[in-house]
DRENVODO-66759 format. One record per residue (C-alpha): x, y, z. Coordinates in steps of 0.02 Angstrom, whole numbers, padded with zeros to 5 digits, always signed. Example, Ala and Ser with C-alpha at 12.3 -4.5 7.8 and 13.67 -1.06 7.14 Angstrom:
<sites>
+00615-00225+00390/+00684-00053+00357/
</sites>
This chain:
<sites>
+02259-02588-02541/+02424-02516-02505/+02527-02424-02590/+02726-02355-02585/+02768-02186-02566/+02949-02117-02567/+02957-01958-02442/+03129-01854-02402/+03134-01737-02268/+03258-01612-02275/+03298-01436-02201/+03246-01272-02254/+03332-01102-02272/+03210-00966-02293/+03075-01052-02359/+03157-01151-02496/+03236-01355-02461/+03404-01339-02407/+03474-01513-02426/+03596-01477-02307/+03541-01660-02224/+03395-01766-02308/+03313-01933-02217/+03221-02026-02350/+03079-02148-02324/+02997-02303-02409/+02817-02289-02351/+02698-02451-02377/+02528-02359-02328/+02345-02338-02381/+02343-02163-02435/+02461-02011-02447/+02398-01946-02272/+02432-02122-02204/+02610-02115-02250/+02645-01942-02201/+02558-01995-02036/+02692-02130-02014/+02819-02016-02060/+02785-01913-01931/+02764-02036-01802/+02937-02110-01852/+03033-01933-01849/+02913-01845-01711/+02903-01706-01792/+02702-01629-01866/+02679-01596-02029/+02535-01462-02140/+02542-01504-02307/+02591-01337-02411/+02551-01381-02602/+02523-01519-02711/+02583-01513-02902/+02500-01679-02932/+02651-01776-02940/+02739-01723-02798/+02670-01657-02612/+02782-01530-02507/+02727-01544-02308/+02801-01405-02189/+02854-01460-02022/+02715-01334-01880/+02866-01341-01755/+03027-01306-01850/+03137-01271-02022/+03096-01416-02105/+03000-01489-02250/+02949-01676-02329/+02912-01695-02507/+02803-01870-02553/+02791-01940-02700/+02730-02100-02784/+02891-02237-02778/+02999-02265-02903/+03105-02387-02948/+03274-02259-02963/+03254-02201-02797/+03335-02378-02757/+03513-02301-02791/+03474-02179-02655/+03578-02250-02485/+03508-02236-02315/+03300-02285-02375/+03230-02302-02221/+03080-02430-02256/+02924-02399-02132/
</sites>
């Protein structure tokens, strides 16, 4: 069964999210690996995953200053423009 996953990928400074740029995503995939895995294949960039709070995932970027959070879809995130659906 698939699910939807919202994912932003953003910049970092240090090692905090910058949000100097952010690329969100609308992910229809199996599992939270599946969607970060078509993330990732979309952007072309590799991804570790750093924590998970239950709620929300952060994934580090193994080639650069960048970082994607995932999290489960929510309605709201509709008024966000540029949703890239994949």
């Amino acid at each position: 069964m698939q699910s939807i996953f919202y994912v932003e990928i953003t910049d970092t400074y240090g090692e905090d999210a910058n949000y100097s740029w952010v690329k969100r995503f609308k992910v229809h995939a199996s599992s939270a690996l599946g969607a970060i895995r078509k993330v990732s294949m979309e952007t072309g960039l590799n991804f570790r995953k750093e924590w998970d709070s239950g709620d929300l995932t952060r994934y580090d970027s193994t080639r650069c200053a960048v970082c994607a959070f995932l999290s489960g879809y929510e309605d709201q995130a509709e008024h966000y423009l540029g949703v890239k659906s994949l």
